[in-house]
N, C-alpha and C positions, 0 to 999 in steps of 0.2 A: 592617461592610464589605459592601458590596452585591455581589449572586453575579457571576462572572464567566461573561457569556453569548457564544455565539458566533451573530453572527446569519445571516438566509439568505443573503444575499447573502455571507459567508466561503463557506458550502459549494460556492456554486454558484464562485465566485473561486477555488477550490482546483481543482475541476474545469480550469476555463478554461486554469487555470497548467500545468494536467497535460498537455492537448494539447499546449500550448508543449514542455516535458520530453521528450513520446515522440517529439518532430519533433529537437529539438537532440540529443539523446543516443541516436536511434535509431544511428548508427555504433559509438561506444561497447559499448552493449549487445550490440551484433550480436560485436563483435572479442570482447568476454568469452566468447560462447557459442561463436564458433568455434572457443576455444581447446580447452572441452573437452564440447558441445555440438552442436546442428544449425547453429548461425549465423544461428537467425531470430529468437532472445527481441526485439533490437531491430525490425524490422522487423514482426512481429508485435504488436506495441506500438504499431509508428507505424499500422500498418493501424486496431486496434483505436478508437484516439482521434482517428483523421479521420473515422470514422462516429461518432462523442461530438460530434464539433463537427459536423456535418452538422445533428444532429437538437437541440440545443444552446438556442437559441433558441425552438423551441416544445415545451421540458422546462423551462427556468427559471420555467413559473408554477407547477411542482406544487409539492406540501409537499416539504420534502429526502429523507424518506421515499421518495417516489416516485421521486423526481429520481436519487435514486441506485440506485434498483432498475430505471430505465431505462437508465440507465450500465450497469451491470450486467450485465443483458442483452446488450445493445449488444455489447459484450468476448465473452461467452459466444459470442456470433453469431459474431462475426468473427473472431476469435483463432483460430489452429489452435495448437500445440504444446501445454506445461502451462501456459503465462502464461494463456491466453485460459480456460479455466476455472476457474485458481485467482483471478486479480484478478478477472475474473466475479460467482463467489461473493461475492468479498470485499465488494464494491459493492453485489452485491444487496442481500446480511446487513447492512450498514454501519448504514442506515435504522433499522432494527429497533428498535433500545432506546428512540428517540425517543418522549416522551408526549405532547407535541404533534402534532396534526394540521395545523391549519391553514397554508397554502400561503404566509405570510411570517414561520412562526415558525423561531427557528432552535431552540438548545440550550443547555443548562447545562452547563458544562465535564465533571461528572458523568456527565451523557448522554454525551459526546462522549469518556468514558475508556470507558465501557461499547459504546460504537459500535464502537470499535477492538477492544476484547477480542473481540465478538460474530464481527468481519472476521476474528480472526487464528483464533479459533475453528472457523472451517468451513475456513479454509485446512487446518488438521490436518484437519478430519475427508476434506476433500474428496483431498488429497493423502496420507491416511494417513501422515503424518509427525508428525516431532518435531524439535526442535531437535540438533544434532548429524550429523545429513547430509548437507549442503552445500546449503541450500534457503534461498528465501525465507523461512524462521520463523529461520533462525537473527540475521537484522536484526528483524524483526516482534516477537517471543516479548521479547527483553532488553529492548527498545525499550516495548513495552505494560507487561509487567510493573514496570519502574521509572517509567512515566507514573502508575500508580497509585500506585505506593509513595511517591514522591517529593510527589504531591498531596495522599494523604491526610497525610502524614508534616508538612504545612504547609507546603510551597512553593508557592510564587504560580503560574497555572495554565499561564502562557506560560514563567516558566523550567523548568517540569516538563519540559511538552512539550521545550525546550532538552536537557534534560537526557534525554532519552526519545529522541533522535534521535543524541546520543553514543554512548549504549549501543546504539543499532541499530548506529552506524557501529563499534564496537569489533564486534559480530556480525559483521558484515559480513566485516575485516579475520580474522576468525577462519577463516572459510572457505577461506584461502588453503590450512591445513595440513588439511582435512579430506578423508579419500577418501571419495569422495560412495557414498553406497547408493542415491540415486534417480537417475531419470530416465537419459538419455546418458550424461552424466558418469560413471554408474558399471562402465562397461566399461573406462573407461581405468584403476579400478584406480590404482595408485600417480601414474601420471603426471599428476590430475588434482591433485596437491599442487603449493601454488606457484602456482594460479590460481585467483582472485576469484569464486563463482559468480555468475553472470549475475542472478538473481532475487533473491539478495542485494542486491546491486547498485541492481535499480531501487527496492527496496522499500525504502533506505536515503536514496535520492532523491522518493520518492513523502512520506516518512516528513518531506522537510525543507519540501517545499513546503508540509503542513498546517502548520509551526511557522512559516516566513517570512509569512504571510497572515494569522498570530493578530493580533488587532489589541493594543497594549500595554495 
């Protein structure tokens, strides 16, 4: 069975879809974090990925490597609240595990489990969290860990991912009953039970657009 690769043009396709995402569910995001937040995760997201697509078109000739360490950046710049340095990071780091240089290579599904573990990786260190708080890891963390489990376990690399986007979304849904210990959220104390966190949320959305774009 010959490996299943992702090529460059997926990575740089996943980006593209992601502007799309932070423009359509920029309201969305926003009402989630007003509920128990500042009210800017959405907006802050849509700021972030109009400067992605500004500079978009003379980043697609780097290696993904690059390309995504200039996304990266890009976020880290313009993002204010915690989205903008923790998806930051995340895109910086993303590149990283790639053994390919060259500027049309993409990746072995391999690479691309290792890519994400690397992403969800500096989220923890950068956010000093863990799963259980009401954050973006608690969609990330179930979601990566069953992307591996499920691939090396023998399933095919695109139902993983399928299956790696379920378990973000049950994380996700989890957050409803958690009293958050970070960020805003956690002054509200009890009141923030009973609401979706926000970074949950997109990370569960960011999480569907790399499985919608796997090619079969």
């Amino acid at each position: 069975m010959s490996e299943y690769m992702l090529s460059k043009d997926y990575f740089v396709q996943v980006i593209r879809d992601l502007i799309v995402l932070a423009e359509d569910r920029k309201e969305y995001f926003t009402d989630l974090d007003s509920a128990i937040g500042d009210g800017d995760h959405g907006i802050n997201l849509s700021i972030g990925f109009r400067e992605v697509n500004k500079n978009i078109e003379d980043w697609k000739g780097l290696s993904v490597r690059d390309f995504y360490n200039k996304v990266g950046t890009a976020l880290l710049d313009k993002v204010g609240g915690s989205s903008g340095p923790l998806y930051g990071s995340f895109f910086m780091k993303f590149g990283l595990p790639i053994k390919t240089k060259g500027p049309d290579e993409g990746a072995t599904f391999e690479e691309f489990i290792a890519m994400m573990e690397k992403g969800v990786e500096i989220i923890k260190k950068r956010g000093k969290s863990t799963t259980g708080e009401k954050t973006m890891l608690d969609t990330f963390v179930p979601a990566v860990e069953t992307l591996r489990k499920e691939y090396e376990g023998g399933t095919l690399a695109k139902e993983a991912m399928e299956k790696a986007v379920e378990a973000g979304k049950a994380g996700l849904e989890s957050t409803r009953n958690i009293v958050a210990t970070k960020g805003r959220a956690m002054r509200l104390g009890e009141r923030a039970i009973g609401h979706l966190d926000p970074g949950a949320a997109s990370a569960a959305e960011i999480l569907e657009v790399f499985y919608k774009d796997m090619p079969n």
